[in-house]
N, C-alpha and C positions, 0 to 999 in steps of 0.2 A: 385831921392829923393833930397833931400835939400840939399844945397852945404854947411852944416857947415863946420868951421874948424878941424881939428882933435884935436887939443889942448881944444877947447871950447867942443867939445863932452866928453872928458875926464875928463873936470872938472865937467860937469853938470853929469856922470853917475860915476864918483869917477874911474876909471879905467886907467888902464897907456894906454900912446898914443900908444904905440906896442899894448898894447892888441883889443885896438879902432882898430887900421888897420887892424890887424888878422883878426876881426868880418867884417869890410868893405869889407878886401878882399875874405872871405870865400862867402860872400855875393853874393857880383858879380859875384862867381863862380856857385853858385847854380843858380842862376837869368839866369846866360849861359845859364846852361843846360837845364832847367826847360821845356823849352820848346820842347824840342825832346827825353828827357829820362824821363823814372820813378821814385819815390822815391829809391827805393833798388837801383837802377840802380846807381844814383846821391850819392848814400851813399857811395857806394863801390865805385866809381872810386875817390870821393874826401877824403877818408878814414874819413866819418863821420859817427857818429851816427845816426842812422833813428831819432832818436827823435829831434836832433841838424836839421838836415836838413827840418824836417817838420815845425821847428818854422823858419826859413830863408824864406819856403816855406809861411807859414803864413801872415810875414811881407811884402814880396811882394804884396799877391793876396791882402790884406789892401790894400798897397799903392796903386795900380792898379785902385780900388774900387773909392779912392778916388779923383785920376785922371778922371775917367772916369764923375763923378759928377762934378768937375771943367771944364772939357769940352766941357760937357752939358748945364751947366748953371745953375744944381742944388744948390741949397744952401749946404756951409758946415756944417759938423757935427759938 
């Protein structure tokens, strides 16, 4: 993803910079696993809520999405 600052992310979504990294780093954790475990699976060992994990899950398969169109040469959205 995009290499913002964590300061500039926290001013553009109103949040404190701890809470920004929290969400960064819960992120990366899920992105870990994503690929060799299941949601319940992913929930339970990161003590998340299936629904927290599925939107983590979400913003990846996006970002993904729209790497693979950048790669290809498609036009962005």
């Amino acid at each position: 993803m995009k290499n913002v600052p964590t300061p500039d992310i926290s001013r553009i979504t109103d949040h404190t910079e701890e809470a920004c990294d929290r969400y960064i780093k819960a992120y990366k954790n899920v992105r870990n696993l994503y690929d060799r475990m299941d949601l319940n699976e992913i929930a339970r060992i990161l003590e998340m809520s299936e629904s927290v994990v599925k939107e983590y899950i979400a913003i990846h398969e996006e970002f993904n999405k729209k790497e693979e169109k950048t790669n290809d040469g498609s036009k962005h959205e």
